[in-house]
C-alpha positions, 0 to 999 in steps of 0.5 A: 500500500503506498503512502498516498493510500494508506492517507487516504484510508485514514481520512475515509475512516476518520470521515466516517467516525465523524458521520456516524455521530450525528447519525448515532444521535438520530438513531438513539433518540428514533430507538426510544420505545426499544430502550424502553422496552428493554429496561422494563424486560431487564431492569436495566437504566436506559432511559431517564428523565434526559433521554437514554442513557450513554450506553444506548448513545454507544450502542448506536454509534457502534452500530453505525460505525458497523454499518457504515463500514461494511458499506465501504467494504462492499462498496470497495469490493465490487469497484474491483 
C-alpha cells in the first residue's frame, strides 16, 4: 500500500467516525420505545428523565460505525 493510500484510508475512516455521530444521535433518540422496552424486560437504566442513557448513545454509534463500514467494504469490493 503506498503512502498516498494508506492517507487516504485514514481520512475515509476518520470521515466516517465523524458521520456516524450525528447519525448515532438520530438513531438513539428514533430507538426510544426499544430502550424502553428493554429496561422494563431487564431492569436495566436506559432511559431517564434526559433521554437514554450513554450506553444506548454507544450502542448506536457502534452500530453505525458497523454499518457504515461494511458499506465501504462492499462498496470497495465490487469497484474491483
Amino acid at each position: 500500500m503506498s503512502s498516498w493510500q494508506s492517507v487516504r484510508t485514514s481520512m475515509i475512516s476518520l470521515a466516517l467516525l465523524v458521520l456516524c455521530i450525528p447519525l448515532a444521535a438520530a438513531v438513539t433518540i428514533a430507538l426510544l420505545p426499544v430502550w424502553s422496552r428493554l429496561e422494563a424486560r431487564f431492569a436495566i437504566e436506559a432511559v431517564g428523565h434526559s433521554g437514554p442513557a450513554e450506553w444506548c448513545y454507544a450502542v448506536a454509534y457502534a452500530g453505525c460505525v458497523i454499518v457504515m463500514a461494511s458499506g465501504v467494504l462492499w462498496g470497495r469490493h465490487r469497484a474491483k
